[in-house]
N, C-alpha and C positions, 0 to 999 in steps of 0.2 A: 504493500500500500504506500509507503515513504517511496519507491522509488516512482513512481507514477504521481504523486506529489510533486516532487521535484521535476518532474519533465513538465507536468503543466503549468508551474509557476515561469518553467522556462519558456514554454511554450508564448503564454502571454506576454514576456518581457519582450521576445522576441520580435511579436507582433508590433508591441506599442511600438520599439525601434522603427521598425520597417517604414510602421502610419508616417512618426515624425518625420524619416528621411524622404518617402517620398511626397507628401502635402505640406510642406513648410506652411507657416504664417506669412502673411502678405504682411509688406512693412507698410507702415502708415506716412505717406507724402505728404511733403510740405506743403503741398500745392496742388489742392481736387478742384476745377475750380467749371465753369460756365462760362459765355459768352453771353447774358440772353439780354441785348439790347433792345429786342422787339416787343420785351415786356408791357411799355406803355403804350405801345401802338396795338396794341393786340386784346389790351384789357379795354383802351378809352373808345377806339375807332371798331372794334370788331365784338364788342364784349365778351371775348373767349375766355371759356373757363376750362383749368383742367384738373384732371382726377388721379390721387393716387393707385398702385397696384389693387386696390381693393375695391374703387369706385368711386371713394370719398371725394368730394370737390374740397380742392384748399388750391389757397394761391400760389403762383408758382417758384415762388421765391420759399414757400411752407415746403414745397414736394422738393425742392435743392434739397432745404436745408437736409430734411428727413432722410434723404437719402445717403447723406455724408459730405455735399458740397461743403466745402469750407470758404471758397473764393468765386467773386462775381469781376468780371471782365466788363467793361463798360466802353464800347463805343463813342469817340466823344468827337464832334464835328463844329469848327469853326463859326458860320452860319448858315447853316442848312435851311434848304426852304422847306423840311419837314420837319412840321412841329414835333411829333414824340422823339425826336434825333436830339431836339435843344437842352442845352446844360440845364436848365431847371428839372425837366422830368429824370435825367440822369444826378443830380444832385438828390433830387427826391428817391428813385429806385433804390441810389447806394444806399442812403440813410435806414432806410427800410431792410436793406442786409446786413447792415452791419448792427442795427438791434435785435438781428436774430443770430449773432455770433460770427458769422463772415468779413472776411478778409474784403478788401478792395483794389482791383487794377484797372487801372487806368489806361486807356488805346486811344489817346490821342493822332487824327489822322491829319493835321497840321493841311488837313483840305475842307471841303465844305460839304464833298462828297467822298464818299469809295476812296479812298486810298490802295493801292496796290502795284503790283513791279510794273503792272502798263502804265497806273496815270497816279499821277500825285500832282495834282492840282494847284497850283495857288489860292489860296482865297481872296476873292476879289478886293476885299481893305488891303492886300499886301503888296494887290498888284501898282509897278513901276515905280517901287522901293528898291534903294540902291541894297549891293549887299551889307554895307553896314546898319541901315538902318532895318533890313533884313533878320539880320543876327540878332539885334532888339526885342522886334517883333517875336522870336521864337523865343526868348528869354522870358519876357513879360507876360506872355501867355501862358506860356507851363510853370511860372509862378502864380498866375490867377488860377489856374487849372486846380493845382496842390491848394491853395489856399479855399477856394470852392468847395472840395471834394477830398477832403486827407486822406491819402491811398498808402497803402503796407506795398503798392507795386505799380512802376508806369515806365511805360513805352514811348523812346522818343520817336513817332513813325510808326506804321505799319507797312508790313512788307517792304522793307526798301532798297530791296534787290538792288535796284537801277537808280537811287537815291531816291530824294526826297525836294519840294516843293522845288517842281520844276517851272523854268529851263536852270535855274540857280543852282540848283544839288543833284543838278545830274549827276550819274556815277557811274563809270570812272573817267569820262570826259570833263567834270569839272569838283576833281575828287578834294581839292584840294577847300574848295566852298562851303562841298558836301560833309567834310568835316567838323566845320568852322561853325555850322550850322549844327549838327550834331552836340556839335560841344558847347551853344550855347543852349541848348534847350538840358543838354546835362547839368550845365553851371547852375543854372535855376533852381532845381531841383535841388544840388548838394547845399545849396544857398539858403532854400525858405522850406524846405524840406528832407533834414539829411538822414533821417531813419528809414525814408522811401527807397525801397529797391530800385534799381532802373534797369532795364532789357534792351537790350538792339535787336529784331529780330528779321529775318531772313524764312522766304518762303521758298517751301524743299527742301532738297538732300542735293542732291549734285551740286556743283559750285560753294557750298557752307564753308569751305574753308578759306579758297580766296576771297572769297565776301567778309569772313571775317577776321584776316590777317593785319589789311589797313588798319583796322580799328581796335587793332590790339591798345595801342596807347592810349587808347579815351579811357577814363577814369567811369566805367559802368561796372553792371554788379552780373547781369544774368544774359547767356546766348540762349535766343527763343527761335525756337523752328515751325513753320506752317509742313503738316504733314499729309497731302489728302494722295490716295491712290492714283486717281484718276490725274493727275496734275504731278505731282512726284516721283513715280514710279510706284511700283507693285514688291520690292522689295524689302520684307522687313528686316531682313537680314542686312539689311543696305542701311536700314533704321539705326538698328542697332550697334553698327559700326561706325556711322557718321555722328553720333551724339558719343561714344567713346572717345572718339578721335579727336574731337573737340576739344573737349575737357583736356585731353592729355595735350595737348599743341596750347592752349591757351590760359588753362588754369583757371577755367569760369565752369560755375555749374550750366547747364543745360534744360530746359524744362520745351516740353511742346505745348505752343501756343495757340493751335490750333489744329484737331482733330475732327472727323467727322465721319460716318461710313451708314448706309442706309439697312432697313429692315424689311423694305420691300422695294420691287421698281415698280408696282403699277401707281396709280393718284389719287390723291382725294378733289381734285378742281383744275383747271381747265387750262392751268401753266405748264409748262414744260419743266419739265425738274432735269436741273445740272447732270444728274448724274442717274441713268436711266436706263441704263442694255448692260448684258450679259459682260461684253468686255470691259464694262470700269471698275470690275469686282476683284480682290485675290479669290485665286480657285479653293481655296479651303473656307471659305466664308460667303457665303450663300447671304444672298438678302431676302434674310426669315430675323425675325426676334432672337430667336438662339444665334443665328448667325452675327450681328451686330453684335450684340452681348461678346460672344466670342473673340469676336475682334478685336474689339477694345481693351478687355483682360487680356490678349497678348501684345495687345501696345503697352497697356499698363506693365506689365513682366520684362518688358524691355528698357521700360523706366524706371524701375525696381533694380532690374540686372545692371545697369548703366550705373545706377545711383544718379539717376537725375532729380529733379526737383519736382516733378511731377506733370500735370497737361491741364489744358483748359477747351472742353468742347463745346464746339462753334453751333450757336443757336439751336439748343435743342425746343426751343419753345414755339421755333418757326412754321407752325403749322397751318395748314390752310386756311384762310379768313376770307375776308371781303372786304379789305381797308383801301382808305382811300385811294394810296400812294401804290398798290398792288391790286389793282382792279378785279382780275383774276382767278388771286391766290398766289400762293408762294409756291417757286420751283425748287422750294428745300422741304418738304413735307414728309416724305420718304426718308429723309436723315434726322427729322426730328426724334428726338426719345420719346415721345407719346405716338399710341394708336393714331387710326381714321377718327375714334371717338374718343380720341385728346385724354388717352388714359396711356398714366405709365409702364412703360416696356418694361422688360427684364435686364436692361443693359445699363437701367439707372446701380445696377449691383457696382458698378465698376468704381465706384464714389466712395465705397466704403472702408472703413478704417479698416 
């Protein structure tokens, strides 16, 4: 009887071992965060509501939080001629998140509109300002920005692959402005705001490292990467490599700024969605709920594995409406984390501690 004792006490030790070594604990990121800037356009112009995994209606900043978001990404535009885009509803949303325990970053797009590697606008006040009186204008604005809106994190730029407030920061045609410019919206920052993170961040994987060797010298905290399949490649492996390599060439953490991957291709309205056939998919991740889900947990383990800082995914709240400015509906509907009936998917798990 003692020796069958002993093999089953072994027996179980053995097991638990095994459990531990192959299901490790997910480590808890710095950095769970959202994009959802379409919040006040979606609740004022569309009245959308949505509902947790279980049905319950709570606002969507309630279903973040509940789900493990820790951090709200905030869109922030010059003077846009859409009203829920203007600095008050975004002064009002962050306040709203950060009484429910959320962090705040700041995505100043230093345009009026869309910011990205195609267009980086001027805003019309900046337009036939010399460059020094230039460099002012990006100072004093991302110090009203901070002062407005106190952020744990901000971005000078979005996407600025190709620089920033063009034809002035072009890059690498007029690299040397493009800096200058960079470095006063940094200056500002470590000036009226020095506990604020600040990010440069870069959309893709191919080229991340000549994009961000010039700017080794600027005095920032965080390299942020835009990461979509369809636009980046289909490589995670290529993921995974390119935020190691970083880190080790430059000595900055890494976090992805921008994620997204859809749950289905068909639609809920009458727009065309970005991202809609068979080939903008990785072959092991199907657009089903489980499929999304999955995807994301292996972006997450790659952030994990890298020891990066964590990600922040791009409008999940973007679901079909009727608003003014989208006549339509949105052609990001299918990449939202809620259903057709604006209920939470299974891929909100990826938020969790």
């Amino acid at each position: 009887m003692y020796k069958y004792t002993i093999f089953f006490i072994g027996m179980v030790l053995l097991a638990i071992s095994c459990q531990k070594t192959v299901a490790p604990a997910s480590q808890s990121l710095v950095l769970r965060g959202v994009d959802a800037s379409f919040l006040p356009l979606l609740a004022d112009s569309a009245g959308t509501s949505f509902k947790d995994s279980t049905g319950n209606i709570q606002s969507g900043l309630a279903i973040f939080r509940q789900y493990g978001v820790n951090t709200l990404r905030l869109r922030i535009w010059h003077h846009p001629e859409l009203m829920y885009a203007r600095l008050p509803y975004m002064q009002a949303l962050a306040q709203e998140a950060r009484n429910m325990g959320m962090q705040i970053w700041l995505c100043p797009h230093y345009s009026s509109t869309w910011a990205d590697p195609s267009q980086q606008a001027l805003p019309q006040q900046w337009q036939g300002l010399d460059i020094a009186a230039l460099q002012d204008s990006v100072y004093q604005y991302t110090r009203y920005l901070l002062q407005q809106i106190p952020a744990e994190y901000i971005q000078i730029g979005n996407e600025i692959n190709n620089g920033f407030l063009f034809p002035h920061g072009n890059y690498p045609s007029q690299q040397v402005q493009y800096l200058d410019l960079l470095g006063a919206g940094i200056q500002a920052c470590r000036d009226h705001s020095p506990q604020t993170q600040i990010m440069l961040h870069y959309a893709g994987l191919s080229g991340a490292d000549a994009f961000f060797a010039p700017l080794n010298p600027l005095d920032y905290d965080i390299m942020a990467l835009s990461y979509y399949p369809l636009w980046h490649g289909k490589s995670l492996i290529q993921l995974k490599s390119t935020l190691r390599n970083l880190q080790d060439a430059y000595q900055r953490p890494t976090l992805l700024a921008e994620i997204a991957y859809p749950f289905t291709l068909s639609w809920n309205d009458w727009t065309d969605n970005i991202v809609g056939l068979p080939e903008h998919l990785l072959a092991d991740y199907p657009a089903t709920p489980s499929g999304q889900a999955a995807y994301l947990h292996a972006v997450r383990a790659i952030i994990e594995d890298t020891q990066s800082m964590g990600f922040c995914y791009w409008s999940p709240e973007w679901v079909a409406f009727n608003g003014t400015q989208a006549t339509n509906g949105s052609p990001w509907e299918n990449q939202a984390l809620f259903d057709f009936n604006n209920q939470a998917l299974p891929a909100w798990s990826v938020f969790g501690e």
